[in-house]
N, C-alpha and C positions, 0 to 999 in steps of 0.2 A: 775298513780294517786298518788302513795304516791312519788316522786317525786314533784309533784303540792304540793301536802300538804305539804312537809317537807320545801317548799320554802314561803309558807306562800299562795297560790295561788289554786285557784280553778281548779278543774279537771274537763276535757272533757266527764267525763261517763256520763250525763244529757242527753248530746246531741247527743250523740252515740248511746245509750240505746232509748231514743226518738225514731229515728229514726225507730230502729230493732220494738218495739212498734210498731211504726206509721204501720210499711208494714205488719205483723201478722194481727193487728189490718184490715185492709182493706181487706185483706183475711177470714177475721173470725176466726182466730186462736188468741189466748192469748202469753202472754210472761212472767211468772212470773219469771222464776229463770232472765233473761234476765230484769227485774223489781226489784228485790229486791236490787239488791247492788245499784241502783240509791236513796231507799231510805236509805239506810248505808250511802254512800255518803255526801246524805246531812244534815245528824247528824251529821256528821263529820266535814261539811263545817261549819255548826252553831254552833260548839263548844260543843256541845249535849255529845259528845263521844269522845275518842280517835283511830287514825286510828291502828285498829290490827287486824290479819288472824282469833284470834278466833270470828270476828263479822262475817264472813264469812261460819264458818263450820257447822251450824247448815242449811244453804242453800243449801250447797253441798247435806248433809245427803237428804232433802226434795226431790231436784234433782234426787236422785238416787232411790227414791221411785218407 
């Protein structure tokens, strides 16, 4: 991803994360941490934010709950 970003290009997590989504979802299971960084993502695609680890660490912590 930051790769895509540092070239000026949009990254694949949308479509990836979608996906893991889509199958959870049809099983009845959720996906949040699997969820959050698509929405980091596309702050970042929009210009909203700047791409950096600490938009990340407060996910982690939730995760590990």
């Amino acid at each position: 991803m930051l790769q895509d970003w540092s070239k000026g290009r949009r990254s694949e997590v949308g479509q990836i994360n979608s996906l893991v989504r889509n199958i959870l979802e049809r099983n009845g299971k959720t996906a949040p941490v699997s969820t959050a960084p698509v929405g980091i993502a596309h702050r970042i695609e929009a210009g909203s934010c700047e791409p950096s680890l600490d938009l990340l660490c407060p996910r982690v912590e939730l995760s590990r709950a």
